[in-house]
C-alpha angles and dihedrals in degrees: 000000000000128000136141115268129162140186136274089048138118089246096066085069098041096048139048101233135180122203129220127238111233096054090116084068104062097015109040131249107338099016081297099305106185122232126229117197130182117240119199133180118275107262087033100118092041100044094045111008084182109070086035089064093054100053089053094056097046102108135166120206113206086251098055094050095054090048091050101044087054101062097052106033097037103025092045090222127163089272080223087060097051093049095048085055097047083053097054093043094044106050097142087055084048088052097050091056088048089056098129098356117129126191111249094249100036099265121135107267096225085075098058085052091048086236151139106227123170122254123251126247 
C-alpha cells in the first residue's frame, strides 16, 4: 500500500513506513523537511552569550519530534509530562544543548533541570 506520509509526524511511530527515493524531486531537499530557526532580538548574544549559546544548541532530530508529537497528540498526555519524560530518557541529547552553557550563579545546570546528565570528557 501506498500513501503520503512525512516526517515529523505521529505516524512515523505507529507504523512501520518506508519511504520512496525520488521524494527530493517533487518535494525539495529531504523529501521537503521544514526548517525551524530560532529569532532572537537584535543585541541578544552580546548582551547575554549565555543564553545565546543556548539557543544555538537547542536542536530536534525527526525522531525526537514524532516521538514527541505522539505522546502528546495521540496519546492525549500533559504535554509538561511528556517533556519532562523525553528529558529524563534523553540525557545525552540534554548534554549536548548545555555544551558551554553555564548557570547564572556557577552551579552545575543538571540541578536546575532536576536531572542526572552525564559528565563530559
Amino acid at each position: 500500500m501506498d500513501f503520503l506520509g512525512w516526517e515529523p509526524h505521529p505516524m512515523n511511530e505507529r507504523l512501520k513506513m518506508s519511504y520512496l527515493a525520488g521524494g527530493d524531486d517533487y518535494f525539495g531537499a529531504n523529501h521537503g523537511a521544514a526548517q525551524v530557526n530560532t529569532v532572537a532580538r537584535g543585541g541578544l548574544s552580546e548582551q547575554c552569550a549565555n543564553l545565546a549559546r543556548l539557543l544555538r544548541n537547542v536542536t530536534f532530530t525527526i525522531t525526537a519530534e514524532n516521538q514527541l508529537m505522539s505522546a502528546v497528540l495521540e496519546d492525549n498526555t500533559n504535554r509538561r509530562r511528556v517533556a519532562k519524560q523525553w528529558i529524563e530518557d534523553n540525557p545525552q541529547m540534554i548534554t549536548a544543548w548545555l555544551d558551554g552553557v553555564s548557570h547564572y550563579q556557577g552551579g552545575p545546570i543538571s540541578k536546575v533541570l532536576d536531572i542526572s546528565l552525564p559528565r563530559n570528557g
